[in-house]
N, C-alpha and C positions, 0 to 999 in steps of 0.2 A: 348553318352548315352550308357550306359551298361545293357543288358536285365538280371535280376537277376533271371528271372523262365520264363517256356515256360510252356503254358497248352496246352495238348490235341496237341501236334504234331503229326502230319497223314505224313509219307513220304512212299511209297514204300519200303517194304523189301529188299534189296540187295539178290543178286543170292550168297547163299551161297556154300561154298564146300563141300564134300560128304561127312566128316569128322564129320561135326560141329555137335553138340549135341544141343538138348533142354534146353539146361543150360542156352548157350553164343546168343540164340536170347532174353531170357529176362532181359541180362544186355544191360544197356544204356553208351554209351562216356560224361563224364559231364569232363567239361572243368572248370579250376582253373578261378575265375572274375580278370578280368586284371586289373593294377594299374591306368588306366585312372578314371580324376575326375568325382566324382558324384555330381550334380548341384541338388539338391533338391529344390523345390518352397519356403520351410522356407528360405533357403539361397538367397533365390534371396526376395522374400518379405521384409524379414530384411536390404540387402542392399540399398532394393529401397527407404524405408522407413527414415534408418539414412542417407543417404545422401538427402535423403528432408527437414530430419530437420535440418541437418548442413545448408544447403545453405538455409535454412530461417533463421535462426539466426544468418547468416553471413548478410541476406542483411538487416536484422533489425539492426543489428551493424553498417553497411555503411551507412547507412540511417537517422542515429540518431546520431546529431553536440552534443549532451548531453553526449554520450559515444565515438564519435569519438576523438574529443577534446582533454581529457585528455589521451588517449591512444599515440593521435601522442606527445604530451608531454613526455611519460613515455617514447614513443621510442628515442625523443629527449634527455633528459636525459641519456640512455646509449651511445647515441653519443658521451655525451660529454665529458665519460671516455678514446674515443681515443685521444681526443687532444682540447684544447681551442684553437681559431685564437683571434687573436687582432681584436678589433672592427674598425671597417671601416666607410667608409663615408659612402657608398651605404646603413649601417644598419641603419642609422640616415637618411638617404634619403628615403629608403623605410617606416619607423616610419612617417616619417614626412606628408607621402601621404598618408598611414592610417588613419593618426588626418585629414587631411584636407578632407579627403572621411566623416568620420565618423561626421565632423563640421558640412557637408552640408546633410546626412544623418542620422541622430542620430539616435539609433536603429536599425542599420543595422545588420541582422545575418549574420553569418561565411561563411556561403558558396557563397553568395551576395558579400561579399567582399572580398574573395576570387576571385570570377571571373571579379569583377569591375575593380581588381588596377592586374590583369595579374599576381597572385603568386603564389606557390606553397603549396600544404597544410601543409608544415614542414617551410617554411617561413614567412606562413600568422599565424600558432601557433606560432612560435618564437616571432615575433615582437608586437604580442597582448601581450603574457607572460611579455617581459619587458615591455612593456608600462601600462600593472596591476601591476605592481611591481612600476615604476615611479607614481602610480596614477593617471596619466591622463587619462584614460579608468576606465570602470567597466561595467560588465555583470551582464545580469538579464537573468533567464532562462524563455523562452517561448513555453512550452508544449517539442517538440523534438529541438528546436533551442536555442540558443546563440545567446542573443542580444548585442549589445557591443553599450555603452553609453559616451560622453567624459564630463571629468569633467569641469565645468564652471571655 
């Protein structure tokens, strides 16, 4: 913190030498304010402030399968400008435990079957994507959730 004014400084006069004239006791020593930062309360209020509202609009965003959803899609999507893999057993294996989760559950949201069948949020949106895409699922949105319905 940097004192920019002093009021009413009281110190003892210094023993001066027999020289000195009435001139040089009514000048004062002011010192140049040094490059150290100055933390004003606006600066700190407005800090406190946008980062409260960042991280409430981040946990409204974590928090809502309505916006999370297509998001980990969109990131899926530039994934898959590095490289396609050939499709595997395991992707029709994990598909396949989805429909039979979702048979015995119908209406199950994302994050429920997510943590039912042990998958990853980028592999539990993959394999819903192709299976809307094959039609044998469909979503109905339910307030902040994703319901996921399988076709008869």
């Amino acid at each position: 913190m940097v004192v920019l004014e002093v009021h009413e400084e009281r110190m003892p006069a210094p023993a001066q030498a027999e020289g000195a004239s009435a001139q040089d006791e009514s000048e004062a020593v002011v010192e140049a304010p040094s490059d150290a930062a100055i933390v004003t309360p606006t600066v700190v209020v407005a800090t406190v402030v946008s980062t409260s509202i960042l991280g409430l609009l981040a946990t409204a965003f974590l928090t809502n399968e309505a916006w999370r959803l297509p998001a980990s899609s969109a990131g899926l999507w530039l994934v898959g400008f590095i490289g396609r893999t050939k499709e595997t057993t395991d992707g029709r294996f994990q598909r396949g435990r989805i429909m039979g989760y979702l048979q015995a559950n119908p209406g199950c949201h994302f994050r429920a079957l997510m943590s039912a069948l042990d998958l990853s949020n980028g592999q539990t949106t993959h394999h819903l994507r192709v299976l809307e895409r094959e039609e044998q699922i469909w979503r109905r949105k339910d307030g902040r959730l994703i319901r996921f319905i399988p076709h008869r």
